[in-house]
N, C-alpha and C positions, 0 to 999 in steps of 0.2 A: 529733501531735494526736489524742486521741482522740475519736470521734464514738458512743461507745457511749450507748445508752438505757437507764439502771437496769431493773433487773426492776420495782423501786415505779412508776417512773414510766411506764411498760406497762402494768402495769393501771390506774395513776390514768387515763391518757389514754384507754384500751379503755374501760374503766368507765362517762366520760365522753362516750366517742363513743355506746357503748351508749343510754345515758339519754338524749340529744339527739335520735337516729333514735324512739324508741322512746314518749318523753316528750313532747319538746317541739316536734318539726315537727310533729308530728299539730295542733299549735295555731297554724299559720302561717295557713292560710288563713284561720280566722276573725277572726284578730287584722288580718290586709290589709283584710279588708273590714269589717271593725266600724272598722277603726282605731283599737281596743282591744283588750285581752286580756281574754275572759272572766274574771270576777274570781273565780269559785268557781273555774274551772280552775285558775287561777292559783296559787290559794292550795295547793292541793292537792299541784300538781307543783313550787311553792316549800318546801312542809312537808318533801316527797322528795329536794327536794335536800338543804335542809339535815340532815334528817336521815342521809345519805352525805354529806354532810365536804363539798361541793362548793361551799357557798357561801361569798364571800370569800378564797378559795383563795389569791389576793395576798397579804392580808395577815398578818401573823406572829402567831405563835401564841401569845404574850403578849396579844395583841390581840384572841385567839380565832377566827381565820385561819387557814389551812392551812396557813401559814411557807411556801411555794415562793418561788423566788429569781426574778431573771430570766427564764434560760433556761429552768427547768420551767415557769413560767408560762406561757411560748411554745409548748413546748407542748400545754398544755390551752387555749389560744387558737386554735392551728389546728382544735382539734373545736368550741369551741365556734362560731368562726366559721362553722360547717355551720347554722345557724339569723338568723334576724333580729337585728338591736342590740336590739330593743324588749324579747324574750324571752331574750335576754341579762340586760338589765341586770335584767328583773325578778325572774329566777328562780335567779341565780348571781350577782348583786347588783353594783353599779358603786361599788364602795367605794378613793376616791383613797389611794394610799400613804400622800401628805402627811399623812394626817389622825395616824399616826405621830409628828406631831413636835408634838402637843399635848400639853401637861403640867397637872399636877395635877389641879383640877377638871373641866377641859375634858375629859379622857380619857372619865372616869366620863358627862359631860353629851351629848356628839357620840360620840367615836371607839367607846369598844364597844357603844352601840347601832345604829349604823351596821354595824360588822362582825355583828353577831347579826341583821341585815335588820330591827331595830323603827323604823328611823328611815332618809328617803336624803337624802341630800347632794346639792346641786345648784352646779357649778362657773361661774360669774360673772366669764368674763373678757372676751369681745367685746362691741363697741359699735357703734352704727353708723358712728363713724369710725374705725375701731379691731378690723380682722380681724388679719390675718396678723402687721401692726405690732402688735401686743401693749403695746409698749411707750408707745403712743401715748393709751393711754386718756383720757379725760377727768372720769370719774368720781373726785370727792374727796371724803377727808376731813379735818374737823381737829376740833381735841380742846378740848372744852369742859370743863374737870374731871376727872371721872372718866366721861366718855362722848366716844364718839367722833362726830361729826353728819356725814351722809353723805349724799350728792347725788349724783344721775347715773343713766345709763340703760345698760341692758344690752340687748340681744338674741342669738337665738338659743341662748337657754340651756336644752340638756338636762334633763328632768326639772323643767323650772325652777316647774312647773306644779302641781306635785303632794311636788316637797321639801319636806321638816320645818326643813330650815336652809339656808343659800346660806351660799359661800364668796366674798365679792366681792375682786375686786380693785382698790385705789382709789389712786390716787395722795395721798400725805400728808406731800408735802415737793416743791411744784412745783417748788424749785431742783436737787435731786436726781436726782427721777423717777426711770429706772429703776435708776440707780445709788444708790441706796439712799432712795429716799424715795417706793417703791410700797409698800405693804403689804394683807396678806390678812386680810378682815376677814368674821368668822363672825357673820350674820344670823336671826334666828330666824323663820319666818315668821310673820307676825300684827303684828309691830312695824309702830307707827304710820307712819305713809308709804311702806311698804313696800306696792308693789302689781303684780302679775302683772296689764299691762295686756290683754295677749292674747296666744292660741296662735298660733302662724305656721304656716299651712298650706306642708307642704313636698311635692316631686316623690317623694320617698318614706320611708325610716324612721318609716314608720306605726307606729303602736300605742303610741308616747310623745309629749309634748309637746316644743315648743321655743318656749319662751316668752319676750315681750319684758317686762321690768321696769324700775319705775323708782322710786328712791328719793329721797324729797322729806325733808329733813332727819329722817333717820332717825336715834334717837339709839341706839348699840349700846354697851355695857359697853367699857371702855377695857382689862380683859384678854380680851377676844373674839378675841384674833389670833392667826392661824394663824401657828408661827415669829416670828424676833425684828420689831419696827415697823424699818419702812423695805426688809426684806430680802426683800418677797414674789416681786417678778420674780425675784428668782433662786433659791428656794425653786420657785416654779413650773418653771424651764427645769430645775432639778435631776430633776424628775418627768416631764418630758413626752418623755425618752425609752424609759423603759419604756411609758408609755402608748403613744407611738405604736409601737414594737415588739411589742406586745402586740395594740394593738386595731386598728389599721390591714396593719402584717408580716405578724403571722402567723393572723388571721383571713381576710386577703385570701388567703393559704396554703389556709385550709381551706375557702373560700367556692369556689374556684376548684376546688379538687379534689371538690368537690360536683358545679360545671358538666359535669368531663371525665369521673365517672364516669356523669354522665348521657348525654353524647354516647358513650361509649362505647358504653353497653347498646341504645341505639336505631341506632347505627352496626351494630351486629351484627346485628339483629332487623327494621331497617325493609330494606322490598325496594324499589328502584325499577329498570327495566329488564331485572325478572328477577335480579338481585340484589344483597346488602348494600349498603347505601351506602359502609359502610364497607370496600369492594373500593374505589373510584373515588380517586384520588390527592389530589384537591382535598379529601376529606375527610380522607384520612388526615392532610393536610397541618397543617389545622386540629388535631385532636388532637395530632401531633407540637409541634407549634409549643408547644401550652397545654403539655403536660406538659414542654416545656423551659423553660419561663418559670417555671413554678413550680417545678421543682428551683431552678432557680437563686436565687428570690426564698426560698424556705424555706434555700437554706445560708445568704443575706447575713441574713438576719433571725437563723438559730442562732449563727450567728458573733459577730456585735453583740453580741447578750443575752449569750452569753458574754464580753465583753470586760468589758459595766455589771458582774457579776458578782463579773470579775477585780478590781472598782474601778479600771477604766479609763475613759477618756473620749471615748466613738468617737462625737461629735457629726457628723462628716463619715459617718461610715458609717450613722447613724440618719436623716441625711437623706436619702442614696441609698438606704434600705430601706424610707423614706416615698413616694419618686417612684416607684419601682421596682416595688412592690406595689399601690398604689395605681393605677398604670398597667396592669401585668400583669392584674389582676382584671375592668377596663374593657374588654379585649384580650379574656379568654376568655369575659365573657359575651359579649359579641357575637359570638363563633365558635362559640356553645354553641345561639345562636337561629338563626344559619345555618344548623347541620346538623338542627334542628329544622323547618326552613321554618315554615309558617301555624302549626304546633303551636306554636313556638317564641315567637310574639307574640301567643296566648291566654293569658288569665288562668287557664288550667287547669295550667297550671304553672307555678312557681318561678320560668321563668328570668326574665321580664319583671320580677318585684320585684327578683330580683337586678341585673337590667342597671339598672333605674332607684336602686338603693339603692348600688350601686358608686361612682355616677358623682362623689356626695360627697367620696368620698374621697381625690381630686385636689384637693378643697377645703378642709377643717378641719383643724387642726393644720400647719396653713403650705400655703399653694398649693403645688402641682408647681414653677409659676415661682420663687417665695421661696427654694425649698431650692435649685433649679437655681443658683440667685445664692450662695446660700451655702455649698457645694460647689465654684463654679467659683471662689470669692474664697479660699476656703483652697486649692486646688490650686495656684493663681497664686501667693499668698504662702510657702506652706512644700511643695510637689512635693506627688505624689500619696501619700498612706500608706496600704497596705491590709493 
């Protein structure tokens, strides 16, 4: 097995880490405390990126994307993971794969304005009864003509606030459901019953919305669908392993290696007792511990992305890179605030956003619990495979 890093993909990633320290932390604090991103800045350091090739990087290059696969996108995910979701999504752009599997009209309408940043998409899958069960939604539609009428209520939707278009997920065959009578259905905003009823105030990933909405017979075009009608659940699970390898693996990778090189340099530099903290065992202990968690969480995460790659199907190992990272990232910010004492839980540094913006991520894209169940159901029935 070879574990080499192309020379391209060295400096895409250097390049990228570059522009993040240099670009776009300088824009964390104001963005924590406005709970926006200043919009001239914004624009500015969004013009710079796309201008260097970096936005959309996911998506291929028919599409006007950078074409990376899996695995490279992993990672320029562990650098971009050195900054917030919010400046993330706005300045290197949160464009779904899926939007790929749109044809004809649709390309030209959603998919390459979206990749080009004129346009964002907002993903429409949770409900208030309806987290982790996915499949459970309650939101429908059925087909009046040549439109589809749609009802139901979303929350916690990304961007949902401030999207040009929603991707809902509705069921449109209750005797099916998710076997084959969910379907994805692209929303424009502005259509009548379509209403962002409010922002939901969260513990952290400031500086975007997460909106609740709800569609009161909404009537949308009867070719509006993402993928073929009835096939969206699995159009969706088809994607949300790169997603969660990407934005949960190997961001959690690069958020956490942000933590330890901070604990490092103030390990070295803070004196107590006459000297380094970083002499006393308990600390070193802490750093040891982070920097074997995240080896290990970054090979399980390169390993995966290389299998989606291979066109193979390591659902069991995407789940353990979800628990895994997700867990790990939780672990060293709060080892990162320990070796910081009182500094460590002032707003004068990072790590307090990061401790409280981590803790999500035990949460979206399947609880820690859900995958634990679904890891331990396939061990049980077919051995371990790794």
């Amino acid at each position: 097995m070879d574990f080499t890093i192309s020379d391209e993909m060295k400096m895409v990633t250097e390049a990228v880490a570059r522009f993040i320290r240099e670009k776009v932390q300088p824009l964390e604090q104001e963005t924590e405390e406005a709970a926006r991103i200043p919009p001239q800045k914004l624009a500015a350091v969004k013009a710079e990126a796309q201008a260097l090739g970096f936005y959309a990087l996911n998506m291929s290059e028919e599409a006007g994307g950078g074409g990376l696969g899996v695995l490279d996108m992993c990672l320029v995910e562990e650098q971009l993971g050195q900054t917030s979701d919010a400046l993330i999504r706005r300045i290197f752009g949160q464009v779904y794969p899926m939007l790929e599997r749109l044809e004809g009209p649709l390309r030209d309408e959603y998919l390459y304005p979206t990749v080009k940043g004129d346009k964002i998409c907002a993903m429409a899958i949770t409900e208030p009864g309806a987290g982790s069960d996915a499949a459970a939604i309650k939101t429908h539609a059925r087909l009046e003509g040549d439109e589809w009428v749609l009802n139901g209520t979303k929350h916690f939707i990304s961007d949902g606030d401030i999207a040009d278009y929603v991707i809902v997920m509705a069921v449109t065959d209750a005797e099916k459901r998710a076997r084959g009578g969910i379907s994805l259905l692209i929303v424009d905003k502005g259509r009548p019953g379509f209403t962002v009823t409010r922002n939901q105030p969260m513990m952290g990933h400031r500086g975007y919305g997460h909106a609740e909405m709800t569609f009161d017979d909404v009537r949308v075009p009867r070719g509006n669908v993402l993928g073929p009608v009835g096939e969206g659940f699995r159009v969706m699970m088809a994607n949300v392993g790169g997603i969660r390898l990407g934005h949960i693996g190997a961001r959690a990778v690069g958020m956490a290696s942000r933590v330890v090189e901070m604990m490092r340099q103030h390990a070295a530099t803070r004196r107590q007792f006459g000297q380094p903290i970083g002499d006393f065992q308990m600390v070193q202990q802490m750093i040891a511990d982070s920097a074997m968690e995240i080896f290990a969480t970054r090979m399980m995460v390169l390993n995966t992305a290389w299998e989606v790659d291979q066109g193979m199907d390591p659902r069991d190992k995407v789940s353990m890179v979800k628990v895994m990272a997700s867990e790990m990232l939780g672990r060293v910010a709060d080892r990162g605030i320990q070796v910081f004492g009182g500094y460590g839980f002032t707003r004068e540094l990072p790590l307090e956003r990061i401790y409280r913006d981590a803790r999500v991520t035990r949460i979206y894209d399947g609880t820690s619990e859900v995958h634990r169940m679904l890891i331990a159901r396939s061990v049980i029935k077919n051995g371990l495979t790794l």
